[in-house]
N, C-alpha and C positions, 0 to 999 in steps of 0.2 A: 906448714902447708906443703903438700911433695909440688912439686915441679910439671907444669900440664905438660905432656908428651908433645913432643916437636908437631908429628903429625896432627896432633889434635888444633893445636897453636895454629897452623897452617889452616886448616878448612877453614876454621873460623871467622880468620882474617881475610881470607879470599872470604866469605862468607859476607863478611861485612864490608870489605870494599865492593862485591858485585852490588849489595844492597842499596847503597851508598851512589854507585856511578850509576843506577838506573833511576834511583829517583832525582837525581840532579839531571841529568840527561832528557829523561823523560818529561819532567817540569817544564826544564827549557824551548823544549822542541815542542809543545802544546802552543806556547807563547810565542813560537817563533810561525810568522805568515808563509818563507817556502815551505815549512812544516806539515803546516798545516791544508797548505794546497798539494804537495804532493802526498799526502794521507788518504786523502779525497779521492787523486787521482788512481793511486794503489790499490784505493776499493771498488772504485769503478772499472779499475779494469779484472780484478778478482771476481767479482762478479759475472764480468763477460764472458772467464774463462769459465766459472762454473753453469753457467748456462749453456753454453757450447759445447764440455762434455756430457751434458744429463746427468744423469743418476749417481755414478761414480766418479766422487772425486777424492777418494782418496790419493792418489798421487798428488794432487795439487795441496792438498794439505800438508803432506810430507813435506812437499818444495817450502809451502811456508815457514813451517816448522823449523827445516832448516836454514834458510834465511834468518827468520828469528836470532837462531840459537848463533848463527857467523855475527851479524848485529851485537850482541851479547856479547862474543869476545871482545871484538873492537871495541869494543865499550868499557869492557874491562881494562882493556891493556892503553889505552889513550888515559881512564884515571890514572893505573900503574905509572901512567912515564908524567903526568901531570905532578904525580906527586916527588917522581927523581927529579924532574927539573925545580919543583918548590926549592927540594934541596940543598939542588946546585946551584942556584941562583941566592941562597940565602950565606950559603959557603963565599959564591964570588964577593957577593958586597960585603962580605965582613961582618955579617949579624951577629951577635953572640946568642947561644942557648938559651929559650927559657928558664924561668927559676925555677919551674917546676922539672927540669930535665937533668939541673944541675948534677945530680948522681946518680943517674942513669947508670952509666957505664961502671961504675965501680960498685953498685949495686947487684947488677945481673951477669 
């Protein structure tokens, strides 16, 4: 079986951690009450803006949009450093490898 190309390795895995860190995230923050109240308050006040511009509101979609997509990093990269510290933290006490990791490295 050839070898998946770095590049392709790469999307993937950002592919599956963004997936990954929004539905954990997302879950969370449904069940969390500040959440949930400033969700609320978010809409309500998106709403005032879009009534107070009338008709056009494409710019204010933009802004959401990107807000959104800023949201979405942070999110991403809070999994990213969640998952270095599992690491570190698994290094510091001394854990040893799963079995299933055992040949990992002289494997690949």
């Amino acid at each position: 079986m050839p070898a998946m190309p770095k590049d392709d390795f790469q999307e993937a895995f950002y592919g599956f951690v963004f997936e990954r860190a929004f539905k954990v995230a997302s879950y969370a923050a449904q069940q969390d009450p500040r959440s949930i109240e400033l969700h609320k308050e978010t809409h309500q006040a998106f709403d005032k803006i879009k009534e107070f511009l009338g008709g056009d509101n494409s710019l204010l979609l933009d802004l959401e949009s990107a807000m959104n997509a800023t949201a979405c990093i942070v999110t991403e990269y809070a999994y990213r450093q969640g998952l270095k510290d599992g690491v570190a933290l698994k290094a510091e006490l001394g854990m040893e490898q799963p079995l299933w990791a055992g040949g990992l490295n002289e494997r690949f």
